[in-house]
N, C-alpha and C positions, 0 to 999 in steps of 0.2 A: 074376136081379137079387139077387145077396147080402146080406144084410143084416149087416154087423159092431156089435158092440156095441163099442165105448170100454172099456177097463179101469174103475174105479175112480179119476177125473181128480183125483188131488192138484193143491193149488194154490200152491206155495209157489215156484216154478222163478222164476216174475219174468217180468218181459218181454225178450221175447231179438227182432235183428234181423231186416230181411227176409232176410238171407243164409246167414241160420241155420235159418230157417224148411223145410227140407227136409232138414234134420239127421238124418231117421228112427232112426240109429243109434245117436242117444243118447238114451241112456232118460229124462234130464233135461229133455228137448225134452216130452214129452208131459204136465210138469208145468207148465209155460211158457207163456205168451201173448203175442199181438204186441204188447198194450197194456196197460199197469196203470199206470192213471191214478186217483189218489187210494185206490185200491186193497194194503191193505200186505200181499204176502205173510207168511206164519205160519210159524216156525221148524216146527211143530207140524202145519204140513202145508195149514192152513186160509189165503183171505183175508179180509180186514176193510175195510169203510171205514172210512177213518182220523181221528184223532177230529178234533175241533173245535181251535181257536186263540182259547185263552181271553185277551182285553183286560185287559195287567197295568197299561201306563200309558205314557202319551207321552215319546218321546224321542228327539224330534226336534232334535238336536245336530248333524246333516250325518252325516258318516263317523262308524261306531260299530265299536268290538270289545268284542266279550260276553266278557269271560274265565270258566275255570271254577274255581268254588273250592270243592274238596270239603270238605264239614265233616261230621261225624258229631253234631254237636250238638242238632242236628233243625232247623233253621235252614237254607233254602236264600238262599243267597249267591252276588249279582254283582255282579262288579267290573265297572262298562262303561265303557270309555273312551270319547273323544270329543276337537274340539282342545283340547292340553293342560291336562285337564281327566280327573277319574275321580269317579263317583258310583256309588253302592253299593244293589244293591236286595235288601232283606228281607224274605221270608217276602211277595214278592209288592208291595211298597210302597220307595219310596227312604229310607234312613234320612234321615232329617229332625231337627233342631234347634228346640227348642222357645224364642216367646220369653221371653229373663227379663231385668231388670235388673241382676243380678250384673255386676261389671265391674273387672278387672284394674289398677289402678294403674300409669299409664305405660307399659301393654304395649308401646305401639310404640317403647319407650326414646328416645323425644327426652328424658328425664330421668331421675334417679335417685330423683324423690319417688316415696314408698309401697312403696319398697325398702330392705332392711337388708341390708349386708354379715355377711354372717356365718361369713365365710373362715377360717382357718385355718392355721400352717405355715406363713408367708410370701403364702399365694396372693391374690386379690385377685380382687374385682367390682366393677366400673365402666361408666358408661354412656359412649361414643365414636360418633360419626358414625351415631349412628339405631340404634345395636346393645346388648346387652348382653354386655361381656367378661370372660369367666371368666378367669382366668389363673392354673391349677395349676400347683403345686410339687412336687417328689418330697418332700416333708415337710407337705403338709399339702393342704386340699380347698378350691378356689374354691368360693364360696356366695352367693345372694342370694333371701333371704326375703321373703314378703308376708303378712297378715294379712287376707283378703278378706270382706268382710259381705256377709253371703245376708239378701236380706228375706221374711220370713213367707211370704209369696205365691210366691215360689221355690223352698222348703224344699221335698224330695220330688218335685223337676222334676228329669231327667236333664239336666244343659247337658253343653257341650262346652268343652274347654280346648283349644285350637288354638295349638299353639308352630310358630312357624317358626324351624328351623334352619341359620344362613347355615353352619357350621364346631360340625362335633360332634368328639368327644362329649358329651352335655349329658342330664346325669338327672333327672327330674323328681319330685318328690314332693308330695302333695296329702294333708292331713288333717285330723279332725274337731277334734284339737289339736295343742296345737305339738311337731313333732317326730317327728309318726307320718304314717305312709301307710296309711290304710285307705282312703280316699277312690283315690287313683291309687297306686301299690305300687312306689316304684322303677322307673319304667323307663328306658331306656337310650335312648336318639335318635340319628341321625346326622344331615347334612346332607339337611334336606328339609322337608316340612310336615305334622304329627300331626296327628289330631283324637281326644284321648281324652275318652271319655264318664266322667261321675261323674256322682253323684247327693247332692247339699249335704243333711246333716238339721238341720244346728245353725248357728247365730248368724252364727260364723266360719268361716270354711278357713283352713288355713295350709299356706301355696304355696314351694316349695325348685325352685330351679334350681340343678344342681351341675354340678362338672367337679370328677373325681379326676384324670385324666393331669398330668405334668407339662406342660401348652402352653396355649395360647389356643384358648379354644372362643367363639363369637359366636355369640349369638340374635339373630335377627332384631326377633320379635316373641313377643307371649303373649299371649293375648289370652281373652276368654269367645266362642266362638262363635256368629254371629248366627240372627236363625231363618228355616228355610229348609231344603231340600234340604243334604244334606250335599255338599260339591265342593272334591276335592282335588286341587291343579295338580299336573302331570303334562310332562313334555320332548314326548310325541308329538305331531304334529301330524296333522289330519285326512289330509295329505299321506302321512305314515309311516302312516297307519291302512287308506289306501285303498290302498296298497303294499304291503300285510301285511308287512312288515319288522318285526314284534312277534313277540319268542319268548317264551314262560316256560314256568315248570313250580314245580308245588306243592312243597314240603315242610313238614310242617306246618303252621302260620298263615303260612308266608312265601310269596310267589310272587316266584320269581326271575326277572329280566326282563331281557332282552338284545334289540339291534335295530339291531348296527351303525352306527348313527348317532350315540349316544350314549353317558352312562357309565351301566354296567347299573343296575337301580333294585331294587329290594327292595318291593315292593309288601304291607305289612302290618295282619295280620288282630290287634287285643289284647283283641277282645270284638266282637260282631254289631255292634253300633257306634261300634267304635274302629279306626280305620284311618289308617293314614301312607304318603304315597311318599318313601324318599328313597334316598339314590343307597346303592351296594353298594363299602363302601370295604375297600381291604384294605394292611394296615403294612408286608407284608414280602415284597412279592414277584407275580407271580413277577419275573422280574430278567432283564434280557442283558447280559452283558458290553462295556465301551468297548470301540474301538481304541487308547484310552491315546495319545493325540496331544493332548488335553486336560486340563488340571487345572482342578482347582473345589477350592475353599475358603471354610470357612464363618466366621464370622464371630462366632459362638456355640456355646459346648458344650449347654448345653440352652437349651428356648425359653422365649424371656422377652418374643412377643409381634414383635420385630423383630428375629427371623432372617431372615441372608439370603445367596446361594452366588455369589459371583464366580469366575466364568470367564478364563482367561487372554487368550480371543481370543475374536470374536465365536462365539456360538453356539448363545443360547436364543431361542426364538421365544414366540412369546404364544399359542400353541395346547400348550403346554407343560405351562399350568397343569393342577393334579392328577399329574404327572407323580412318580412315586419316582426318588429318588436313594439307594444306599446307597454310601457314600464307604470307603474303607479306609484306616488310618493306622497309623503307627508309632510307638509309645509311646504313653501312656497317662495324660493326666490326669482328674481326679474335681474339682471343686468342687462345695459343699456350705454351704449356710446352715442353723442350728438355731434357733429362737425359740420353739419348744414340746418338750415331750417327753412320751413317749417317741417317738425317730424314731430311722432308719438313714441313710446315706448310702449312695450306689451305692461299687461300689468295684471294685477294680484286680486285675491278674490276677500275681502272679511267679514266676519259673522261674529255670533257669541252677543257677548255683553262683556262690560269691564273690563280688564287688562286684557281678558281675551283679543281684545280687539288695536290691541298696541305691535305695531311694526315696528321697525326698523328701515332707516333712508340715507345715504351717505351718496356725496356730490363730492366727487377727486377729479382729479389733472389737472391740466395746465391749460387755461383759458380767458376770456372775456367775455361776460356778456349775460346771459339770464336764462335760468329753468325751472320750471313749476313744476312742483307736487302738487297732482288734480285727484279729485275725490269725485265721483258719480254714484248718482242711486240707480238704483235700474230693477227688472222683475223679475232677475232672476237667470233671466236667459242664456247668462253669462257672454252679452254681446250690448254691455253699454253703450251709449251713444252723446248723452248730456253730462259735459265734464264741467268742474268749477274749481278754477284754483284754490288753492287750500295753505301751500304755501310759497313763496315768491323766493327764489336761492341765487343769489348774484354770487358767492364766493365756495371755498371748499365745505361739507359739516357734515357729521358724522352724529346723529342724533335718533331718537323714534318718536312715534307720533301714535298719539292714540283718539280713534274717534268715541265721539261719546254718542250715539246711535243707536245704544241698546237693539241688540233684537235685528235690524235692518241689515241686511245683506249691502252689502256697499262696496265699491273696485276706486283701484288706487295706481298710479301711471306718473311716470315723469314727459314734461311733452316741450316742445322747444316752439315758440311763434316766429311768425314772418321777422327778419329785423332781430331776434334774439342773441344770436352771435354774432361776437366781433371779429373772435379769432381763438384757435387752438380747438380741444378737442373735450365736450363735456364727457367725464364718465361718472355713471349713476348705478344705483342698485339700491333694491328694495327687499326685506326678506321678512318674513313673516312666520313663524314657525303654527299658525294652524289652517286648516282647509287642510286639502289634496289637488292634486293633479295630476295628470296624463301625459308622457313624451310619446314621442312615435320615431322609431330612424328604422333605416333601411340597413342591412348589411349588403356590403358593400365591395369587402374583399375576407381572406381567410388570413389570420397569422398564426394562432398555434386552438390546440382544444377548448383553453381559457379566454383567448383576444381574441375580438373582428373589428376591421373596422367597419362605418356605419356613415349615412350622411342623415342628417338629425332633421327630420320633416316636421315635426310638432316640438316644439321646446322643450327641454324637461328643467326642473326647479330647484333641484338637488341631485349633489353631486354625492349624493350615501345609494349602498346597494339597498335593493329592494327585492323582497321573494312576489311581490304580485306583480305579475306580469302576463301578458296576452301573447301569443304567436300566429302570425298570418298563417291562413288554409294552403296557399299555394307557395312552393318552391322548387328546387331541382330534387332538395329531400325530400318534399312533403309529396309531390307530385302536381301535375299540371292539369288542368280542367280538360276534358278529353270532347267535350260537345257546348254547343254554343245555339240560342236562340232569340230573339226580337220577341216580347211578349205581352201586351198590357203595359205600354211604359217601361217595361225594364229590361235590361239584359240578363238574361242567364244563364251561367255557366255549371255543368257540370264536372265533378270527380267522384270516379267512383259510384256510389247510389245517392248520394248528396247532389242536392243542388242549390245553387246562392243565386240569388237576385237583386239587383241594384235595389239603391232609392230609386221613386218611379224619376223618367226625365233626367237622372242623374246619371250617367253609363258606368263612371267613375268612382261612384261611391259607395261604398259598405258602411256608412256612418252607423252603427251603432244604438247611436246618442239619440237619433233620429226616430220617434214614436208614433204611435197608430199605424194606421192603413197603411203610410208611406214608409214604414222601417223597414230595411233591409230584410232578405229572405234567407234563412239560413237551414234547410230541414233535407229529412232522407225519403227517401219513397219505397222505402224498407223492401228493395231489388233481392229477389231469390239467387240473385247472380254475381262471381265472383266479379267478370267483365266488368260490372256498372252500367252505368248509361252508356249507349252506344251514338247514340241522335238523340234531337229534344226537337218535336214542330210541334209552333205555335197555330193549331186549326182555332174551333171555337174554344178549345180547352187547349190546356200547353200538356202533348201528349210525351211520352219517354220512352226510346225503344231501348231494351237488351236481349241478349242472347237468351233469355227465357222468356220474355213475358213485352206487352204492349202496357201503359201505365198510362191511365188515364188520370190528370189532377184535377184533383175538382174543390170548387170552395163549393156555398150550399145552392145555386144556384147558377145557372148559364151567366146571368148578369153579375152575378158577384164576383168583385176582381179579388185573383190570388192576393193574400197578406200571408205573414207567419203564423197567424193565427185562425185562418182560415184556409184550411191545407187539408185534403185527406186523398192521396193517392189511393187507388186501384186497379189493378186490373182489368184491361178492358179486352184482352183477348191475351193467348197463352201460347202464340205461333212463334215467339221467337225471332230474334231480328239477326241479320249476315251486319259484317264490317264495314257498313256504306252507308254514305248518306241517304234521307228518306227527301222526299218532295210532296210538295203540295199544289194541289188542284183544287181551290178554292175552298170550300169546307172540309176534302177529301186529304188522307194523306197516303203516299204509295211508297211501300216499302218494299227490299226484301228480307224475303224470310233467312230463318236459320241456316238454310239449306244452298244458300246461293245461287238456287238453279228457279226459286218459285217469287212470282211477284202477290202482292196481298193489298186489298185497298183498306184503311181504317176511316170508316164513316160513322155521323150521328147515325143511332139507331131509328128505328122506324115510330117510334114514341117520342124521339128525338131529347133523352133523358140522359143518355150517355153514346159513347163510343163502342165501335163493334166492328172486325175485321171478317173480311171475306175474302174470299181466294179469284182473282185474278184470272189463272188459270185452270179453274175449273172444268172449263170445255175441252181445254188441250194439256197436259199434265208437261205434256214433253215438247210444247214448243220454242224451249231452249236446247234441245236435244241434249239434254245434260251437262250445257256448260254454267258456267257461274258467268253469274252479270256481275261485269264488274265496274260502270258508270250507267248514269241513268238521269232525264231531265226530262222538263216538261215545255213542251211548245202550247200556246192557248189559242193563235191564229194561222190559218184559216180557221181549224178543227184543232179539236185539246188533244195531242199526240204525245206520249210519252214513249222514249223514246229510249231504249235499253241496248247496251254495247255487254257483249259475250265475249268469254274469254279466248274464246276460238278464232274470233277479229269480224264474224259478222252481226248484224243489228237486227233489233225485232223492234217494231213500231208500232202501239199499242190505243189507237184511236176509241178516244174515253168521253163518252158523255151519256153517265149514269141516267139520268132524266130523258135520253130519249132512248134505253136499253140498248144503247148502243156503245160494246165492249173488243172491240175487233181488232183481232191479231194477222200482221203481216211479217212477212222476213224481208229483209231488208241484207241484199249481198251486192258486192262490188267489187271490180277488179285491182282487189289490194284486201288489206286487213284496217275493222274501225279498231281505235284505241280508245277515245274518248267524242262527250259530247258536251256541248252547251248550247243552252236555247235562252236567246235576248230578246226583250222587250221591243216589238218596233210598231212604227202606223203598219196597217194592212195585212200586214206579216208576221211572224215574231223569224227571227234570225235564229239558223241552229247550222251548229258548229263542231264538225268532224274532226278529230285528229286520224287521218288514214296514212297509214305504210303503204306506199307504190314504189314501184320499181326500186327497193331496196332502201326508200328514204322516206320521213313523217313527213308529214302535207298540212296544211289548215287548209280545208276544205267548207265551204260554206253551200247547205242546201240550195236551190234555188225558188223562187218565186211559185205559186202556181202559174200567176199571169204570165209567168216570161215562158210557161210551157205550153201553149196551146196553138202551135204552128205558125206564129207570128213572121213578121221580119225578123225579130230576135228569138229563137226556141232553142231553151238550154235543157234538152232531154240527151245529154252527155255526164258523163261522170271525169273528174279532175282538167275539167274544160276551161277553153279561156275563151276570153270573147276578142274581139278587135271589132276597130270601124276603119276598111280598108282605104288606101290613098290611091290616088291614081297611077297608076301603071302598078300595083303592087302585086308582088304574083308570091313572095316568099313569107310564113308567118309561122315563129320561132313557137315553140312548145318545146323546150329542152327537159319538161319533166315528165315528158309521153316518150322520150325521146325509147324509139324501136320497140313504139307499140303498135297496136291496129288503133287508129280512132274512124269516126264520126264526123265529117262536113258536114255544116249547117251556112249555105248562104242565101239570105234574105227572101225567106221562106220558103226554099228549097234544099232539100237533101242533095249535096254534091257527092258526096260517100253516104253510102249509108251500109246496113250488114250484107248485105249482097256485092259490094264491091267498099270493103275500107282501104283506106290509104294507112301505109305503114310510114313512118317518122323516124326519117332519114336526117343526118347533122342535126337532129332538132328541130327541123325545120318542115312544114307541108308548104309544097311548092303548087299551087293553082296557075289557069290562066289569069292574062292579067286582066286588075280592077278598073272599070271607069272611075273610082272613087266615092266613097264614101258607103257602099256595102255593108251591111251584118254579118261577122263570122263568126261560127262557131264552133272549135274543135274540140273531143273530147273522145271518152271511151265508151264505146258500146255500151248496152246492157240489157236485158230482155226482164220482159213480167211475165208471169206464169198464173195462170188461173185456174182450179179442178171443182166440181163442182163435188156435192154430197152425195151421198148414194140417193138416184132418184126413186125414190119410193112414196112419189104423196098420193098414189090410189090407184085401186082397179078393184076390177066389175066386184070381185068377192073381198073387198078390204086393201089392205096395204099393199103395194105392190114388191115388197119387200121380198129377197129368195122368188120372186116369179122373172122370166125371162122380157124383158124389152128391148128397146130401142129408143134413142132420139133420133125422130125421123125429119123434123124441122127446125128449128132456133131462129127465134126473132131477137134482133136487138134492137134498144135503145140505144143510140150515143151520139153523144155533143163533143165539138170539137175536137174529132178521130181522124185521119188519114188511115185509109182501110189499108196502105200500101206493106204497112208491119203489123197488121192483126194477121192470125194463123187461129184457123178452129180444126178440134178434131173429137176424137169419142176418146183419144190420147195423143201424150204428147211423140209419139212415135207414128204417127198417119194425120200430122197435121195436114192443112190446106189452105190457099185462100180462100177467103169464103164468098167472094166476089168479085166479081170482076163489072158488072151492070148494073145500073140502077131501074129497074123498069125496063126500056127496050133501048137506054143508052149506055155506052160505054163509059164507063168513071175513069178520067182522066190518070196520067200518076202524080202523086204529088196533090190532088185535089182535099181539100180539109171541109171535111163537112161540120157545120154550126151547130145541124142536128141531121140525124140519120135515120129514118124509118123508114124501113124497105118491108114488100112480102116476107114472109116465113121462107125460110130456105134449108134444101136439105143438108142433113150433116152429115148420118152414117145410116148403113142396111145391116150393121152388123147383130147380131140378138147376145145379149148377154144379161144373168142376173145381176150385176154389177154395172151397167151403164152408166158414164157418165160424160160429160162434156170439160173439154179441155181450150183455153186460150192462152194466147200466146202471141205481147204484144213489144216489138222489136221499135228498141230508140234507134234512132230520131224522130218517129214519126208519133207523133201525140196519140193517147188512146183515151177515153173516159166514155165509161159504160154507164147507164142512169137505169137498165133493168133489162131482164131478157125474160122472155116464154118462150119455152119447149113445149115440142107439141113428141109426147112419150106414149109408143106402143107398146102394148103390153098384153100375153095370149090367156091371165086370169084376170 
């Protein structure tokens, strides 16, 4: 009857299948178990029960996504969506709005009282149909000022100034006098709803809404923020949320958002309590070319508010709006108004030789004072800089001018000096009938098949229809970018099998115009799949999931950055990707498959020439038991744990560190249902974050600490637990969202409840004796780990002990800070025991926490079976972490 010892049983392998379970030939099987249930393996070789799920706060909204927003601030930040709707939580609490009676004048512009125009250049504010309209000049800034009183009792309260923005851009400035921004500092808006935070010291504020563009920009609204939760609308719907059809991805304070369904959004961060959604707009592109069987003509050279583009034949639809048009024309006029100075006027491009190069210039209305016609040579760049009067116009004329320049490219401007005007209002215009140029406007609203109107972003130079013309990629017709990624400097969005990519450094721009390395990316990656792209991560190559195929981009080398001209998608594996986002684990990317039910890693190859995916769950096919993942993150500290929520509402937790062959699967259950997860950037820790359904309502649950789990004065091995630090005489502590469950006492390093005797939660309340003050508690809900080991089969006398009958007849363990009080060993989980009670020839205290644990061998079972195994089973509150065990295994071949 030989008796084999066990190596030295590391425990980090994970739980692997029944069909893996006779694997003998790999050496990774012997660190493995059939079950690890709340059990985390340990990069490091050890496992743990996993800690507790500490009660951040209800949010219960229906359908939720936790997004992640890393900050290095020291501040952990989420963004959680909900329907149509995003609220913010900090440092464990939702930002919130305090109330005060501060209050905006007219914010909801039904009028213009307690507003002052304070425009400039021609431009103009005005209140219109419920909005406030800016309406910039290229000579001067739309403005409307307020003077707001803060009452004493407000002074030194953070409010909130909430501008909703129907049509940006619209900049805001906030100050403790007039004219300054110390209070809010310039910022810039687009179409959407802010809420920036300030904090009033003095009497007054004084409040600037601006528009520099030449166009009409409309606020909606402005208002002081009420108090309350902070809640910013949002396009998604709980429909879009329970679809996972939401992409983004960080750069800086901005989260860029895309989802197919809509126009991408800009989700942004201007302080721990300053946040805005609005839409992600961009002036120049990218562009596709007509068929030219149409002309459109516009009606206006700049916007004044009511531009608008006729059509020859029918063929604008009302899913148009937002739509770019960039029109192209032949000759060139400028018109230009003066009523302050110093200003410039746009101006005209000439060439040729000889009369080619004669203009036309006329100086009308009614005024005093002086304007030059300036002439510059420049290279071409069409961004002159050195101007020279040409000619001097103190009165009305109507004349042309022709330069004699043969050959030289040379621009032409009317421009007004310091001191130039006396009074009245210069009007200019320049027209040229050769060159070309480019308008750009936006539509902006629908009136019939032939009309839109438009607000006019690039000027155009003639007022004749034109058949060449460009229309933007993205619309409500066209479709919306369905994936979004950070890449090499650019952003990029996908539709469909296309993908576009900024100028580098530019987020904003599809310029065109823009050549070499740095021009815009416009190409397909010619997808076998109707779907499109589904995801885009950026690892060492910018990879592309769809529903057939993994796409690796590649220019000719690792170091060569994507250009449009240096592009050639492929194939990097042909597993097919499910409706969710993917993540990244440093070089690695984790997705899932087609299937919803399988995870897959996409790594460099082992030649490290390209990208190549492999299967995750290999070892266990079915350790989602057939449900579909439907979120999934990654945490990097302690250990890289990825982190996957099923549809069923339990978790598996995927402890990932390729380099040290360590791939190890846990189940992760709790009493309630997960919905979602997010994992934050923190020192020591990274923060990961549960959406769990308990007692019939959503939670924000936040994992805990390892440190705060090792039987301390504080040990959070409870699930939807709260902590307190008791007062004196305190005997009563509120848990109203346990309320009539069993939980878990934890006081100051002692189990007051533990699973042998829980306390049930009554009014809400766990009633204790009373505290001397200032104690550790901790209440929360039970949960138990469960451990099985592999089929033990590593030898006997004639070979594998594999199909021959044995026994574990001792079990040694390893383990660092354990209280033996909730281990339970058996040969199953139905004839468990303790497995001590002595250490040597003393009795072990209860409640005693060993640092480290090495005891004799001690018996387990006398039972004989071909199937022997050993079973643990380690009961919270009491900390467990195992670092390796040997079995001492009898066996009669």
């Amino acid at each position: 009857m030989p008796r084999v010892s066990a190596p030295v049983y590391s425990l980090n392998g994970g739980e692997v299948g029944d069909e893996a379970l006779s694997r003998l030939d790999l050496e990774r099987l012997q660190f493995a178990g059939s079950l690890y249930q709340n059990l985390l393996p340990r990069v490091i070789g050890s496992m743990t029960l996993r800690p507790g799920l500490e009660y951040i706060t209800d949010i219960d909204f229906g359908d939720v996504q936790l997004l992640e927003h890393n900050y290095s601030g020291g501040s952990s930040l989420i963004p959680i969506l909900s329907h149509q709707a995003m609220r913010v939580i900090k440092d464990d609490a939702f930002v919130t709005r305090s109330a005060v009676s501060t209050t905006v004048a007219s914010g909801d512009f039904s009028s213009f009282v307690g507003w002052t125009d304070a425009s400039t250049g021609g431009s103009s504010a005005t209140v219109g149909t419920g909005d406030l309209r800016l309406l910039g000049t290229t000579q001067g800034t739309a403005a409307a000022t307020q003077t707001i009183s803060v009452a004493i009792a407000d002074r030194n309260v953070e409010h909130g100034l909430r501008v909703d923005i129907q049509r940006g851009p619209v900049t805001v400035r906030l100050g403790s006098t007039s004219g300054t921004s110390d209070l809010i500092n310039a910022v810039d808006l687009d179409d959407g709803v802010h809420s920036i935070a300030f904090t009033p010291t003095t009497a007054s504020i004084f409040l600037e809404l601006s528009n520099t563009e030449p166009r009409r920009s409309l606020v909606e609204s402005c208002q002081i923020d009420s108090a309350g939760a902070l809640v910013i609308p949002t396009p998604w719907t709980s429909g879009d949320l329970a679809d996972n059809v939401v992409r983004y991805k960080q750069n800086k304070d901005v989260l860029y958002v895309a989802s197919g369904v809509y126009q991408q959004r800009e989700i942004q961060r201007r302080g721990d309590t300053s946040w805005g959604v609005q839409r992600y707009k961009v002036d120049d592109g990218p562009f596709i070319t007509s068929d030219g069987t149409i002309s459109l003509e516009p009606n206006k050279l700049v916007d004044d508010g009511g531009a608008t583009l006729t059509a020859n034949k029918a063929f604008f639809e009302s899913t148009m709006v937002g739509r770019l048009f960039r029109i192209f024309q032949s000759g060139q006029t400028v018109e230009e108004d003066f009523s302050t100075d110093p200003a410039e006027g746009d101006f005209i491009r000439i060439s040729g030789v000889g009369a080619d190069r004669r203009f036309a210039y006329e100086v009308s209305g009614t005024w005093s004072g002086t304007v030059r016609l300036q002439l510059a040579t420049d290279d071409g760049s069409g961004n002159p800089t050195s101007w020279l009067d040409a000619v001097v116009i103190t009165s009305n004329v109507s004349t042309t001018y022709t330069d004699s320049d043969d050959n030289v490219i040379k621009y032409a401007r009317f421009a007004v000096n310091s001191g130039d005007i006396s009074s009245g209002t210069i009007e200019t215009r320049l027209a040229y009938s050769g060159g070309s140029k480019a308008g750009v406007a936006r539509v902006t609203g629908y009136t019939s098949p032939t009309v839109v109107s438009v607000e006019i972003l690039s000027r155009f130079y003639r007022l004749t229809a034109s058949f060449e013309w460009d229309y933007s990629t993205w619309s409500d017709y066209d479709g919306w970018p369905a994936a979004v990624d950070v890449f090499g400097g650019r952003v990029y969005w996908s539709l469909s099998d296309m993908i576009y990519g900024s100028v580098p450094d530019a987020f904003k721009s599809f310029d065109d115009e823009v050549e070499g390395n740095s021009a815009p990316i416009s190409r397909s990656i010619n997808a076998s799949s109707q779907r499109g792209i589904l995801w885009m991560l950026g690892l060492q190559r910018l990879i592309a999931g769809t529903d057939a195929s993994e796409v690796s981009i590649k220019a000719s080398s690792f170091d060569e950055p994507l250009t449009g001209d240096s592009w050639f998608p492929v194939d990097a594996s042909t597993r097919g990707c499910a409706n969710i986002r993917s993540v990244k684990a440093d070089k690695d990317g984790i997705f899932v498959q087609a299937s919803g039910t399988s995870a897959f890693r996409i790594a460099p190859d082992p030649q490290g020439l390209d990208y190549s995916s492999s299967d995750l769950m290999a070892m266990h096919e079915e350790i989602c038991d057939g449900w579909e993942i439907v979120d999934l993150a990654v945490q990097r500290k302690p250990d890289t744990v990825i982190w996957f929520i099923l549809a069923n509402g339990e978790a598996r937790a995927l402890t990932y560190e390729p380099a040290e062959n360590v791939i190890g699967w846990s189940r992760v259950v709790t009493d309630g249902l997960f919905k979602r997860v997010a994992a934050i950037r923190g020192a020591g820790q990274d923060s990961v974050y549960f959406a769990v359904v308990r007692n019939g309502a959503q939670r924000l649950e936040r994992l805990a600490n390892l440190t705060e789990c090792r039987g301390g004065t504080i040990n959070c091995l409870a699930d939807g637990f709260r902590r307190f630090t008791a007062t004196a005489g305190q005997t009563a502590f509120s848990v109203p969202h346990l309320n009539g469950k069993q939980v878990t006492v934890w006081v100051n390093g002692a189990a007051v409840h533990d699973q042998e005797d829980l306390y049930t939660v009554a009014s809400s309340q766990v009633v204790l004796p009373a505290m001397t003050g200032g104690e550790s508690v901790v209440i929360g809900l039970p949960y138990t780990g469960k451990w099985q080991s592999t089929k033990l089969a590593y030898g006997a006398a004639n070979g594998s002990a594999l199909f021959h009958k044995k026994r574990v007849a001792q079990l040694g363990m390893g383990l660092t800070k354990t209280m033996l009080d909730g281990l339970r060993v058996g040969n199953s989980f139905e004839s468990l025991r303790r497995l001590t009670t002595n250490k040597g020839d003393k009795p072990i205290p209860a409640g005693y926490l060993f640092d480290d644990f090495d005891a004799d061998m001690m018996s387990v079972s006398s039972d004989w079976d071909t199937d022997s195994r050993i079973c643990l089973e380690a009961r919270a509150p009491y900390p467990f972490t195992a670092s390796s065990l040997v079995m001492d295994v009898k066996t009669n071949g």
